[in-house]
Structures are given as C-alpha cells and as structure tokens.
N, C-alpha and C positions, 0 to 999 in steps of 0.2 A: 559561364555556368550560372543559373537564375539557382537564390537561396530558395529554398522551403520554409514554410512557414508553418505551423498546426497551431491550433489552439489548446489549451491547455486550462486547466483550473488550478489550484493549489488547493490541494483537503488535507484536511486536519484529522486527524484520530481521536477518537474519538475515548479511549482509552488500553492505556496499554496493556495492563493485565488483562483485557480481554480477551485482546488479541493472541494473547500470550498461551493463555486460558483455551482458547479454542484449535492452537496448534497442539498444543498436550493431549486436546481432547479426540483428535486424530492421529495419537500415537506418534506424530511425527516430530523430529530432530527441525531445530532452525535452519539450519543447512539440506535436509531434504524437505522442508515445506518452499525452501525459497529456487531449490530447481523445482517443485510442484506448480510452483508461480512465477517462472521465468523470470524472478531478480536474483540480485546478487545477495552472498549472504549477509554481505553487509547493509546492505539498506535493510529489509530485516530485523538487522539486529538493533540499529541503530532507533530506527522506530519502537522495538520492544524495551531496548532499556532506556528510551525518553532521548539522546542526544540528537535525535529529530523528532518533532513532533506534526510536519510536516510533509506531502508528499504531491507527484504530477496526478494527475486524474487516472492517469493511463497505471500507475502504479498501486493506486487504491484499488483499481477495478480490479486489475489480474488478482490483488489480495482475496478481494471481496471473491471472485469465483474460484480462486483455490482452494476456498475454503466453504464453497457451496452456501453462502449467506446472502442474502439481497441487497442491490446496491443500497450502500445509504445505511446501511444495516453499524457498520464501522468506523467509517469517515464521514464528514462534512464539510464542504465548500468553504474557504475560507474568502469567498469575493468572487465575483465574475470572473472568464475565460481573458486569458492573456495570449496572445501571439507570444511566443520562443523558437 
C-alpha cells in the first residue's frame, strides 16, 4: 500500500480573542462553531484559550470560511509547506 503524502503549512493565529470575538459575534457556542467548521471541539478550544497557538493550513482555512472571513484574515504562515 504506497503512503500519501499532502502538503501542509503550519499558521499561527494570529490572535485569540479575536477569534473568540468573532464566534460570539455569530451567536455561536464553541462546540457548534467547531461542527460549523468541521473540527473537533477540542482544537477549537485549545486555539482559543492559547494551549496551541498553532495549527495545519487545512484547519486555519475551514476556520477562516466558517466564519466567512478572508484567507489570511486570522492566521499566518509560520514557514513554508511541509510534506506530513
């Protein structure tokens, strides 16, 4: 069975009350923004109260359009794409 390979970035947040900030400001629970954005509630949560401040590209984005904001609007690239 041949592995898969994707690319990947690593972004950074860019801040978390904003984030935070802008799930309140759709009325929505952290647990129903994070089924809005197809993560778990943990990651989420873990991004809003700082125990990561990190995240995959693929998880800034879903953020970024669950929340109708433009790429780039909340995260930032922390270095070039990595194969995982």
């Amino acid at each position: 069975m041949a592995a898969t390979h994707e690319l990947s970035a690593s972004m950074r947040l860019r801040s978390r009350a904003v984030l935070a900030d802008y799930i309140r400001l759709l009325g929505l629970s952290e647990r129903g923004f994070a089924r809005r954005a197809g993560l778990s509630h943990s990651t989420v949560n873990h991004l809003i109260a700082g125990r990561r401040l990190t995240c995959a590209s693929d998880t800034a984005l879903a953020i970024e359009r669950a929340l109708g904001c433009p790429p780039g609007l909340l995260f930032i690239s922390t270095g070039p794409p990595v194969f995982r």
